[in-house]
TIRO-2110 file (N, C-alpha, C; in Angstrom, 1 decimal):
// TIRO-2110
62.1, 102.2, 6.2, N, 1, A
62.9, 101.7, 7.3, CA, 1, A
63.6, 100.4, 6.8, C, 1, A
64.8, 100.3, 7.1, N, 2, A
65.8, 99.3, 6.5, CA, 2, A
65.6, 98.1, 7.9, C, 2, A
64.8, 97.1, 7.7, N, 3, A
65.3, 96.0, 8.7, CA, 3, A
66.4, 95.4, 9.0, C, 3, A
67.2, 95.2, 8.0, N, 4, A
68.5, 94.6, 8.1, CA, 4, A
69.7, 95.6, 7.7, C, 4, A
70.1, 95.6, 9.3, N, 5, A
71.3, 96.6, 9.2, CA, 5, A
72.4, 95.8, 8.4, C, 5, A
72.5, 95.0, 8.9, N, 6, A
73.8, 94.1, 7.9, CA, 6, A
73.9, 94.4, 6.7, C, 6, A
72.8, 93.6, 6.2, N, 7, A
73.2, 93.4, 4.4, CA, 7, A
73.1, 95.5, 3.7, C, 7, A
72.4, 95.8, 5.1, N, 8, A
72.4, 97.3, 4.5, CA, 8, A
73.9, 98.1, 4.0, C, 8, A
74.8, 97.5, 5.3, N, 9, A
75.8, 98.2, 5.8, CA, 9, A
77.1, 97.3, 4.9, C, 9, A
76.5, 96.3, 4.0, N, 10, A
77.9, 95.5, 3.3, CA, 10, A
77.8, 96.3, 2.0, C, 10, A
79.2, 96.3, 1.9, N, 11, A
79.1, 96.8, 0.2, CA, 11, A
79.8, 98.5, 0.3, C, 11, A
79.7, 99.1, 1.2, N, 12, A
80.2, 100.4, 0.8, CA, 12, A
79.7, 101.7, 1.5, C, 12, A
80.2, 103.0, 1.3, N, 13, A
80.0, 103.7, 2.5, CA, 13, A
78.4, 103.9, 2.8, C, 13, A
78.5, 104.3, 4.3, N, 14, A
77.4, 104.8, 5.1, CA, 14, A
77.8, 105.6, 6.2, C, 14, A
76.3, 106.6, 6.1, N, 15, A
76.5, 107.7, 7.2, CA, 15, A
77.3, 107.3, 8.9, C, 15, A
77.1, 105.6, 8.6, N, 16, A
78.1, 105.1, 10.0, CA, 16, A
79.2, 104.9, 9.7, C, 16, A
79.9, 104.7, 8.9, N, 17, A
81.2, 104.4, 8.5, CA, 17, A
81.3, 103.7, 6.8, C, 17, A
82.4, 102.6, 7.1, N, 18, A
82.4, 101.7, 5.7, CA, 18, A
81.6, 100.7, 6.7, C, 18, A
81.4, 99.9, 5.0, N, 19, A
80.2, 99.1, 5.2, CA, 19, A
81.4, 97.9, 5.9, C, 19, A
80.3, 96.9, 6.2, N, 20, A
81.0, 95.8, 6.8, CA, 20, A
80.1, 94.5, 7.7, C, 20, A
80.1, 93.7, 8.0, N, 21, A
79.1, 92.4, 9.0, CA, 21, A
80.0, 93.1, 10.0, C, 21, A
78.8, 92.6, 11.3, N, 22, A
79.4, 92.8, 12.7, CA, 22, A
80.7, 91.2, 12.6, C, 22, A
81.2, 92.1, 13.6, N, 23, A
82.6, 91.2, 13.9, CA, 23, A
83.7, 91.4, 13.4, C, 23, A
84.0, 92.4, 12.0, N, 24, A
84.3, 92.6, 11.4, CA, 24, A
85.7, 93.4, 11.4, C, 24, A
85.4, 94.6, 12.8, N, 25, A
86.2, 95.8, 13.3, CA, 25, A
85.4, 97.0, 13.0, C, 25, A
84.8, 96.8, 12.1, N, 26, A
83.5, 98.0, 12.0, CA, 26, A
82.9, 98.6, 13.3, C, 26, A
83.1, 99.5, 13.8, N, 27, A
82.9, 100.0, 15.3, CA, 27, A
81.5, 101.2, 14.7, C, 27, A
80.2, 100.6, 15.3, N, 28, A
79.2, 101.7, 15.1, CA, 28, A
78.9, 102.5, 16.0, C, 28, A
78.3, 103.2, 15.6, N, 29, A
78.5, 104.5, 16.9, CA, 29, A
77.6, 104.6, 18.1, C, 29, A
77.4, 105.1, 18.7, N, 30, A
77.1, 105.0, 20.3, CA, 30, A
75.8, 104.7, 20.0, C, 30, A
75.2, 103.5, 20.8, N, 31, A
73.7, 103.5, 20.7, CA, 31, A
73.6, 102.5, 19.5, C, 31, A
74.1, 101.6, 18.5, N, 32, A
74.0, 100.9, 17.6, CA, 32, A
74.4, 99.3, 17.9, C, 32, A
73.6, 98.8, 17.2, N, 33, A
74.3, 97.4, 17.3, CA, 33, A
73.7, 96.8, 15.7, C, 33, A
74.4, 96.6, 15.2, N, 34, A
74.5, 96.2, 14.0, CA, 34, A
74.0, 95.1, 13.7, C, 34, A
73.5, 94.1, 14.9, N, 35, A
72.6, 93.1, 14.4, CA, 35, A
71.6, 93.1, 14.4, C, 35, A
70.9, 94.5, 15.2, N, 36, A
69.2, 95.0, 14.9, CA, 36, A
69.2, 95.6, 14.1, C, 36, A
67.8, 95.9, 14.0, N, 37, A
67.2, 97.0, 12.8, CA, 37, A
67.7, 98.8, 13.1, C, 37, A
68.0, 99.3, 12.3, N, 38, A
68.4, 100.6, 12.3, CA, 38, A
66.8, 101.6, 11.8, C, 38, A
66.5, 102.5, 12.5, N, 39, A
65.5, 103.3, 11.5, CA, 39, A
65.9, 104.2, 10.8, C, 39, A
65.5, 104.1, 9.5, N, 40, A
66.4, 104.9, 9.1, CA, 40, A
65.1, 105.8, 8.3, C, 40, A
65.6, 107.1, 7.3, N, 41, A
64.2, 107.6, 6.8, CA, 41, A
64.9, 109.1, 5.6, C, 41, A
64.2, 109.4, 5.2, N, 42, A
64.6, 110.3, 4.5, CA, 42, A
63.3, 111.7, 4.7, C, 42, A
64.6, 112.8, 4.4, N, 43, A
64.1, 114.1, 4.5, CA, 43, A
63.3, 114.3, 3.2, C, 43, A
61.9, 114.3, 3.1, N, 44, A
61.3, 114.6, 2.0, CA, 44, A
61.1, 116.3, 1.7, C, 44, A
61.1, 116.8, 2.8, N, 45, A
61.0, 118.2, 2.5, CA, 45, A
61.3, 119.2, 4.0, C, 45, A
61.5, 120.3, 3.6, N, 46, A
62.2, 121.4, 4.7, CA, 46, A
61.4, 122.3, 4.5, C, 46, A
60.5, 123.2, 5.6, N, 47, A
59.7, 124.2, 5.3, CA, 47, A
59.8, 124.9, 6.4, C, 47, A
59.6, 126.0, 6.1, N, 48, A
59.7, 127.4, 7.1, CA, 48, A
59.2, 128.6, 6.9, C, 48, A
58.7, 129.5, 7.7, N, 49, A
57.8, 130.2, 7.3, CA, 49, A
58.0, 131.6, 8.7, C, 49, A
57.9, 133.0, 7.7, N, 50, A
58.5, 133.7, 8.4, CA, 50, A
57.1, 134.4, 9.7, C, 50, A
55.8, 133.7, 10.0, N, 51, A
55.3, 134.1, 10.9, CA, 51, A
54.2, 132.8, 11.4, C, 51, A
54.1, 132.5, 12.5, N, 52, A
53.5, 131.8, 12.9, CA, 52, A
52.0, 131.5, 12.8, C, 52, A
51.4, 130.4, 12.7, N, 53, A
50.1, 130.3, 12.4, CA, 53, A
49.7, 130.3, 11.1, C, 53, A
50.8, 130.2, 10.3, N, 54, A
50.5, 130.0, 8.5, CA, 54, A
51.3, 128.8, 7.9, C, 54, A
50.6, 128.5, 7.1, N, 55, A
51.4, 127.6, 6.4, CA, 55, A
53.0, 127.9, 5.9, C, 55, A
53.3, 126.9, 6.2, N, 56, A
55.2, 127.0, 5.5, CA, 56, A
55.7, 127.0, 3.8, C, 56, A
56.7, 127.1, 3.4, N, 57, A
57.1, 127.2, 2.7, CA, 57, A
58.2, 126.2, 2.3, C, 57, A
58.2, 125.2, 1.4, N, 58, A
58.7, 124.4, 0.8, CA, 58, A
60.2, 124.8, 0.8, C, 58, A
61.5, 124.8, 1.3, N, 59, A
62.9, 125.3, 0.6, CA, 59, A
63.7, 124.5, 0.5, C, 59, A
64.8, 124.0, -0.6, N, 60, A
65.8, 122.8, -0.6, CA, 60, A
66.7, 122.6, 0.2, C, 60, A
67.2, 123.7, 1.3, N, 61, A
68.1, 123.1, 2.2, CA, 61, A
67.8, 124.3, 3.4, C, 61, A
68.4, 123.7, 4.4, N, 62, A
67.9, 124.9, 6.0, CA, 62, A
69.0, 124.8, 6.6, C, 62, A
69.4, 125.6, 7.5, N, 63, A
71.0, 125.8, 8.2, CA, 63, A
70.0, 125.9, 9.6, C, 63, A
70.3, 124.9, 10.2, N, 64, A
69.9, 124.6, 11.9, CA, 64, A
71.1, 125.3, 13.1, C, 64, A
70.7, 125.4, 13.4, N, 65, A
71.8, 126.2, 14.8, CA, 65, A
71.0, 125.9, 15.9, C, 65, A
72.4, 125.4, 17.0, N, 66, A
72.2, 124.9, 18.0, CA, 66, A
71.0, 125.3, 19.1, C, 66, A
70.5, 125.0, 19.9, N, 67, A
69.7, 125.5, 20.9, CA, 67, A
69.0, 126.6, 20.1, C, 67, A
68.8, 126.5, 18.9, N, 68, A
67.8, 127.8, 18.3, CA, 68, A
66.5, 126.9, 17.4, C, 68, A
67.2, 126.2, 16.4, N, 69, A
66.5, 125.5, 15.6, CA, 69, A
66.9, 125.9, 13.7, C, 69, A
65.9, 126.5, 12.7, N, 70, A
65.8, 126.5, 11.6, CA, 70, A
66.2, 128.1, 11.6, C, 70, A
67.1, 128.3, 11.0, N, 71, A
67.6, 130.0, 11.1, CA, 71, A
66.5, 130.6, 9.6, C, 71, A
65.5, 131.1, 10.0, N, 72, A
64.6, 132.1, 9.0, CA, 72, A
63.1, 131.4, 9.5, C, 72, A
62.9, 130.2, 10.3, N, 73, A
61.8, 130.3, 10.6, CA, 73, A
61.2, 130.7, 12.0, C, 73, A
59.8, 131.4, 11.9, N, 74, A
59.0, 131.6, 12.8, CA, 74, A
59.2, 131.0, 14.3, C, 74, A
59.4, 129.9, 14.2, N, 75, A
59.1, 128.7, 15.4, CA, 75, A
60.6, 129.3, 16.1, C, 75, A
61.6, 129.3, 15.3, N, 76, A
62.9, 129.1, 16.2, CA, 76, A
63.0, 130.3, 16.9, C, 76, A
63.9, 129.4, 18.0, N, 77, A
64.0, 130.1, 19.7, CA, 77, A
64.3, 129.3, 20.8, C, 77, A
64.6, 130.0, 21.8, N, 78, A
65.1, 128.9, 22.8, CA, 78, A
64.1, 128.0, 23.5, C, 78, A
63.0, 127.5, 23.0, N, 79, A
62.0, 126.5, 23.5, CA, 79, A
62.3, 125.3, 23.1, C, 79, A
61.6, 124.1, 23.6, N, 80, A
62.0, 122.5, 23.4, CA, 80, A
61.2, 122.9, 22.3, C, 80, A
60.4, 123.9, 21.7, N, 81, A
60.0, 122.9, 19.5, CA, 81, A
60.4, 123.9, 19.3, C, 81, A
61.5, 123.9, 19.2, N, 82, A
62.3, 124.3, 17.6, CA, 82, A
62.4, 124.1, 16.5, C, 82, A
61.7, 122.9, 16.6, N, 83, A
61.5, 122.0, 15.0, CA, 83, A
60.5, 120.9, 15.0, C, 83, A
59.8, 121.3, 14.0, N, 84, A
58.2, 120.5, 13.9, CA, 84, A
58.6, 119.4, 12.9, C, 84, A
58.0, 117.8, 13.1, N, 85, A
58.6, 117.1, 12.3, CA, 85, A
57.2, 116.0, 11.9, C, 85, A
56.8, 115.5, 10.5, N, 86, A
55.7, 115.4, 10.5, CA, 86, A
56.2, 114.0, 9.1, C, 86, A
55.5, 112.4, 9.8, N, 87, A
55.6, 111.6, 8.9, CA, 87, A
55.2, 111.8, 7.4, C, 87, A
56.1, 111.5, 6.5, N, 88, A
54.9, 111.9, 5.4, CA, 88, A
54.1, 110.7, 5.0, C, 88, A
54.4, 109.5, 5.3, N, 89, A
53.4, 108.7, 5.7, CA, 89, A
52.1, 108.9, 5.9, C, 89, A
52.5, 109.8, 7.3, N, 90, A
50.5, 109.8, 8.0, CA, 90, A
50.0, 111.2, 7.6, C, 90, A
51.2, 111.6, 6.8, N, 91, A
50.3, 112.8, 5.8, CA, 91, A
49.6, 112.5, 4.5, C, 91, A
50.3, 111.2, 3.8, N, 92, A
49.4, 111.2, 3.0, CA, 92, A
48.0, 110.1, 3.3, C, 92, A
48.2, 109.5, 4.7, N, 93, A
46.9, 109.0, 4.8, CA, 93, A
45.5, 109.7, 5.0, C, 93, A
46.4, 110.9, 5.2, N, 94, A
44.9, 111.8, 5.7, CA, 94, A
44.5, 113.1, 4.4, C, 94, A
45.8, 113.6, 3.7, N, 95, A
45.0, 113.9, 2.5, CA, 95, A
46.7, 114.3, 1.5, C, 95, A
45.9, 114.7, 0.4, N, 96, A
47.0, 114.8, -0.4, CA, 96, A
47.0, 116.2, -0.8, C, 96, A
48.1, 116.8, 0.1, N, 97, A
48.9, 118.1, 0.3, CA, 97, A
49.9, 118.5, 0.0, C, 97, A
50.1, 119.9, -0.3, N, 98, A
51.5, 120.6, -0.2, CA, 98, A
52.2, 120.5, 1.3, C, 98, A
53.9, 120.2, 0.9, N, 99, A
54.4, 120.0, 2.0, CA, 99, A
53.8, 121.6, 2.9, C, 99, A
54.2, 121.2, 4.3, N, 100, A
54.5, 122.7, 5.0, CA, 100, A
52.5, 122.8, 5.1, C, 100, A
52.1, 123.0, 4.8, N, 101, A
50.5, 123.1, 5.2, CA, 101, A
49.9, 122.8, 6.4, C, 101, A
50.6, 121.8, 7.4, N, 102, A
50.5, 121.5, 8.3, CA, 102, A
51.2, 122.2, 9.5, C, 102, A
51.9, 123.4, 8.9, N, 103, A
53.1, 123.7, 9.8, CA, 103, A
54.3, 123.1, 10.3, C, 103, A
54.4, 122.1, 9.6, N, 104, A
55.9, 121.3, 10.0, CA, 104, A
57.0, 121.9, 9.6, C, 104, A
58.1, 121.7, 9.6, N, 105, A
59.4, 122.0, 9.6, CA, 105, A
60.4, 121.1, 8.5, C, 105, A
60.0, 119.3, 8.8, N, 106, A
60.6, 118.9, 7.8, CA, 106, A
59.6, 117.3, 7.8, C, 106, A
59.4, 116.8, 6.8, N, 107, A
58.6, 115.6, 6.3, CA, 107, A
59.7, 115.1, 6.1, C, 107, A
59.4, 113.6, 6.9, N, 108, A
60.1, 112.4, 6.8, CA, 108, A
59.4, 111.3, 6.2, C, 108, A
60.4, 110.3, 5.1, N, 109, A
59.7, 109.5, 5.0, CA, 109, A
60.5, 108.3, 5.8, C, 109, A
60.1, 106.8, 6.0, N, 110, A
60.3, 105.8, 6.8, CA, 110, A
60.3, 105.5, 7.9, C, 110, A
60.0, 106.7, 9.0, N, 111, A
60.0, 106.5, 10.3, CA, 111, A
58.4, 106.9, 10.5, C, 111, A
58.2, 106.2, 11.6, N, 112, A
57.0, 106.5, 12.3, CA, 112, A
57.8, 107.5, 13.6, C, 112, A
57.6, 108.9, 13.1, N, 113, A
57.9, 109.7, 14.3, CA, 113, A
57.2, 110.1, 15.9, C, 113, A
56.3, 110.0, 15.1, N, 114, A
55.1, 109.6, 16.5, CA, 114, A
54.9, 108.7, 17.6, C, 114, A
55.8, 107.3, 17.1, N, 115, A
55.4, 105.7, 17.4, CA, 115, A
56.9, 106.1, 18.4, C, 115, A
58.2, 107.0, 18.2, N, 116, A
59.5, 107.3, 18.8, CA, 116, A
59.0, 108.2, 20.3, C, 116, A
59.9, 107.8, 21.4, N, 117, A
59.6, 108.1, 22.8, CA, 117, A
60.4, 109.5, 22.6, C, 117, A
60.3, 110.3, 23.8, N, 118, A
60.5, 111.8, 24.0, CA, 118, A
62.0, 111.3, 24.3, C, 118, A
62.8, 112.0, 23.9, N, 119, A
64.2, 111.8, 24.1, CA, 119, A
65.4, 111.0, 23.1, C, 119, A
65.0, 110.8, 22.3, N, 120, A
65.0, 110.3, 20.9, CA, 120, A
65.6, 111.2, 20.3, C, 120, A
67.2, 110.5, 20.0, N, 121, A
67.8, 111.3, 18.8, CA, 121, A
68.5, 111.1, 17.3, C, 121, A
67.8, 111.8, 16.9, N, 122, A
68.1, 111.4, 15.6, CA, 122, A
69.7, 112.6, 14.8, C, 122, A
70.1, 111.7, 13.4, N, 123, A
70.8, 112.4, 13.1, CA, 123, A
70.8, 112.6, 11.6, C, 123, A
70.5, 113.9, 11.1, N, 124, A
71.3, 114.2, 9.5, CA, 124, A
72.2, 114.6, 9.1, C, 124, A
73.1, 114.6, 8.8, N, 125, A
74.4, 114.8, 8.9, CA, 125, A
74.8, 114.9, 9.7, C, 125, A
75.3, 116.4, 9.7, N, 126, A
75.9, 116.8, 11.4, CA, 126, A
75.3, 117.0, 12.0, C, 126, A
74.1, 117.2, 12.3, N, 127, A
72.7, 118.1, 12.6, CA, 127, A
71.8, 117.0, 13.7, C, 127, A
72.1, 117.0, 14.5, N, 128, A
71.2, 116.2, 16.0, CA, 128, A
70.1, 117.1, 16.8, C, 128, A
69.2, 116.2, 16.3, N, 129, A
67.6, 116.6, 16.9, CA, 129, A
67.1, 115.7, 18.1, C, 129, A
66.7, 116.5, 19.4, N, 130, A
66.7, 115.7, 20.3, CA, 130, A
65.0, 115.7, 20.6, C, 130, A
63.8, 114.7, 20.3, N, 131, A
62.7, 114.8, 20.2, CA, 131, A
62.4, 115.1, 21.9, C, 131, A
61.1, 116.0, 21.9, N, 132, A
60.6, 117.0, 23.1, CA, 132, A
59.4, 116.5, 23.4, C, 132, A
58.9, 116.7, 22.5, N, 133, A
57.5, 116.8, 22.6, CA, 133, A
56.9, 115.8, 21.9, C, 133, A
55.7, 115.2, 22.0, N, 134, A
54.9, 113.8, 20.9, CA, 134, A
53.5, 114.9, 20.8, C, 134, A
53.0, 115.1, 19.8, N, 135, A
51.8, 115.8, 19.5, CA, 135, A
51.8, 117.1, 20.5, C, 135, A
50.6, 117.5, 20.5, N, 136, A
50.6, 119.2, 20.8, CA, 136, A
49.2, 119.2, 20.8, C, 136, A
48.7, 120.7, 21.7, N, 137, A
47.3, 120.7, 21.5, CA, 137, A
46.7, 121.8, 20.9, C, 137, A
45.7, 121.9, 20.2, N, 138, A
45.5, 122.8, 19.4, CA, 138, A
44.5, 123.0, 19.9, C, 138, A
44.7, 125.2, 20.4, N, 139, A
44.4, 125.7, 20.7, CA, 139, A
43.1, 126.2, 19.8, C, 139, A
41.6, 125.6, 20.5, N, 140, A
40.6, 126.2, 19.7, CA, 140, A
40.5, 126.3, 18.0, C, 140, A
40.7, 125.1, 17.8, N, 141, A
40.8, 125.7, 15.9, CA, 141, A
41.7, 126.3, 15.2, C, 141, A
43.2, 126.1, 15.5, N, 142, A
43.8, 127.0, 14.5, CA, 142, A
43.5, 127.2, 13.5, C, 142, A
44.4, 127.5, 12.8, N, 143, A
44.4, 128.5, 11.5, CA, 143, A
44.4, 127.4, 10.3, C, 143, A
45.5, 126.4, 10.8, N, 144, A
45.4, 125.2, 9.8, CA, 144, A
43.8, 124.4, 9.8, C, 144, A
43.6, 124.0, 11.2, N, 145, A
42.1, 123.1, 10.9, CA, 145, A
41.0, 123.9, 10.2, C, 145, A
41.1, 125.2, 10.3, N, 146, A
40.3, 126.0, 9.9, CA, 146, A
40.5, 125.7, 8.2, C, 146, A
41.3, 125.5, 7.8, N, 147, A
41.7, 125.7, 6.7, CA, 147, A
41.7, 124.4, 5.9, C, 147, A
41.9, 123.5, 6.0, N, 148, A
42.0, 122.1, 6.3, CA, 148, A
40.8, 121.7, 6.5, C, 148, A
40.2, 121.5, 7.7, N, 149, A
39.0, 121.0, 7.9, CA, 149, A
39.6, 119.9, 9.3, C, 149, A
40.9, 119.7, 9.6, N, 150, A
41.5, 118.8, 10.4, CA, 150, A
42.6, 119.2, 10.9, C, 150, A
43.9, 119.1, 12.0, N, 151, A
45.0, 119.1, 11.6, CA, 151, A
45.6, 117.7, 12.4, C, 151, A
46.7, 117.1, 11.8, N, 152, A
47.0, 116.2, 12.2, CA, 152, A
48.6, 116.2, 13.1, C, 152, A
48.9, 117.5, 13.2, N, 153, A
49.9, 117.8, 14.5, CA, 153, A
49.2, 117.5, 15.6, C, 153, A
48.5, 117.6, 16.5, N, 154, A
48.3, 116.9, 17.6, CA, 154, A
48.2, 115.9, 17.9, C, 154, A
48.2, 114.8, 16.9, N, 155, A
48.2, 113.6, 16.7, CA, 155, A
49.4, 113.1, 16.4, C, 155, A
49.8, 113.3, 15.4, N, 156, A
50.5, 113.1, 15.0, CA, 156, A
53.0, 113.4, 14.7, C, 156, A
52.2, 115.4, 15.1, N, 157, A
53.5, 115.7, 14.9, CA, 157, A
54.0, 115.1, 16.3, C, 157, A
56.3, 115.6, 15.7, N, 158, A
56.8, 115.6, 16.9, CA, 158, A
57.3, 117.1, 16.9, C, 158, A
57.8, 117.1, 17.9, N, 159, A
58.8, 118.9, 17.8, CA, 159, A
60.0, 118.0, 18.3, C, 159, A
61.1, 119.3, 18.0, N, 160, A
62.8, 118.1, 18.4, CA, 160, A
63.3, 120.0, 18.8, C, 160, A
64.3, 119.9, 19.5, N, 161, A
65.3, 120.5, 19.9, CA, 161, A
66.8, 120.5, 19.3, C, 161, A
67.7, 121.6, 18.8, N, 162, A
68.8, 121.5, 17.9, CA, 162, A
69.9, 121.1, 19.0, C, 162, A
70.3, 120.1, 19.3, N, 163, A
71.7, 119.7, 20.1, CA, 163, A
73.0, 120.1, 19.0, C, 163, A
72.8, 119.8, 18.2, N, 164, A
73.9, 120.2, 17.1, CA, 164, A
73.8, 120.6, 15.6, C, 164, A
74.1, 121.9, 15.1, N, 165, A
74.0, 122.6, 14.2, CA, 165, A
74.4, 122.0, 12.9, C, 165, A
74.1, 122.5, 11.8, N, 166, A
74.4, 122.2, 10.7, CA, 166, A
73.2, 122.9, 9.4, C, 166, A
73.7, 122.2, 8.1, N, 167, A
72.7, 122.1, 7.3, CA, 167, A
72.5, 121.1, 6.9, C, 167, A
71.1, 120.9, 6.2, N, 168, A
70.7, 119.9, 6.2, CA, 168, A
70.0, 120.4, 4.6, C, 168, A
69.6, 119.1, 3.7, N, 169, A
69.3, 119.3, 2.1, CA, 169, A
68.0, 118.3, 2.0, C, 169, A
67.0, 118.7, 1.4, N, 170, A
66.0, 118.1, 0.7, CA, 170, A
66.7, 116.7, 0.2, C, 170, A
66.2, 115.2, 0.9, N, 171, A
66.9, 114.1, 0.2, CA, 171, A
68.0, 113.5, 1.2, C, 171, A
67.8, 114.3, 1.8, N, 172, A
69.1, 113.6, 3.2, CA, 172, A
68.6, 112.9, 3.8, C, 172, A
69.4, 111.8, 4.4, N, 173, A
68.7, 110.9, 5.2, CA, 173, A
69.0, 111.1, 6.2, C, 173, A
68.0, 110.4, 7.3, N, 174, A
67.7, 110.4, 8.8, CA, 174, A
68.1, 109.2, 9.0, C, 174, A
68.5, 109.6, 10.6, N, 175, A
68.8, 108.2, 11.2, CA, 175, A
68.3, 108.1, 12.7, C, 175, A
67.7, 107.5, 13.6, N, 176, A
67.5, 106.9, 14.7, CA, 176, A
68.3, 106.7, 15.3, C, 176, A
69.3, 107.9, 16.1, N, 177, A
71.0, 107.0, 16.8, CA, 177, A
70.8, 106.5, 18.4, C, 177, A
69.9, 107.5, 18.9, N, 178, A
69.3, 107.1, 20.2, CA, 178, A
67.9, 106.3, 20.4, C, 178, A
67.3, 105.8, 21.2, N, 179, A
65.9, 105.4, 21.9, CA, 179, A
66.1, 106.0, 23.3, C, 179, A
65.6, 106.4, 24.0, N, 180, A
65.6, 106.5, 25.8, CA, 180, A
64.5, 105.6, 26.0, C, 180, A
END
C-alpha cells in the first residue's frame, strides 16, 4: 500500500492519469483526493476452476464480464460472489501454499481486503469489482478444510460483483477507487 499519493503520482504516468502534486490541474477520479493515502495492491494471481468445491487453477490472465464474473469459472453467475478475492498476505500467514487452494479467484498483494467495508470498489484496468460479501460460512467442513486442516475464506475472504468487464493479467495492479 502506497501511503503517499503525491510523491507516488510525481514523475510520470499512472492508472489515474499523468503524474502531478495536487493543485496542479491534475483532476483524479471520482472518490480520490490526492492528499490522502490511495490503497493500492497488486494481482498476484488469477485462478478458476471448472467445478465447485475444488481447488483452483493458477492462469495468467481472465476475461471478467459484467454481472457474471470470471468467464470459465465455476463460481460465475448472476449472484453477489462472482469473484472470490483472498489477501496474499493472510495467506501466507497461515501456510505456505499454491495459489487457488483456498478457492479464491484472484490473490492480492497490499490491501487488507478483509479490513475494506461491503460496497467497496475497486479497479483493474477496466474491470470494476464492487465488494458483497466480507467472509462466508462454511458449510460443515468443506472440501478445502478437509484438506487443509483449516480454511481461511470465512475469515478472511471477500467475494466482489463484476460492475464492469474486462481483462485482467497476473501483475496488474489494484486500486481502492471507492470506500462506502
Amino acid at each position: 500500500m502506497y501511503t503517499n499519493a503525491v510523491s507516488r503520482l510525481q514523475g510520470g504516468d499512472s492508472p489515474l492519469g499523468r503524474g502531478g502534486a495536487a493543485g496542479d490541474g491534475v483532476v483524479p477520479p471520482q472518490g480520490f483526493d490526492l492528499g490522502v493515502s490511495i490503497d493500492m495492491g497488486t494481482i498476484r494471481a488469477i485462478c478458476v476452476s471448472k467445478e465447485k468445491g475444488t481447488p483452483k487453477t493458477a492462469v495468467l490472465e481472465a476475461e471478467l464480464a459484467a454481472d457474471y464474473g470470471i468467464n470459465g469459472d465455476a463460481h460465475a453467475g448472476s449472484t453477489h460472489r462472482q469473484v472470490s478475492l483472498l489477501s496474499y498476505e493472510k495467506i501466507n500467514q497461515f501456510a505456505a501454499v499454491e495459489d487457488g487452494v483456498f478457492g479464491e479467484n484472484l490473490v492480492v498483494s497490499g490491501i487488507d481486503l478483509s479490513a475494506l467495508p461491503v460496497g467497496t470498489v475497486l479497479r483493474c484496468g477496466a474491470v470494476l469489482l464492487e465488494l458483497t460479501q466480507i467472509g462466508k460460512e462454511c458449510h460443515d467442513r468443506c472440501q478445502i478444510y478437509h484438506r487443509m486442516g483449516d480454511c481461511i475464506m470465512p475469515r478472511e475472504g471477500v467475494f466482489a460483483r463484476v460492475l464492469q468487464g474486462g481483462t485482467i493479467k497476473t501483475g496488474d495492479e489494484i486500486i481502492v477507487t471507492e470506500k462506502t
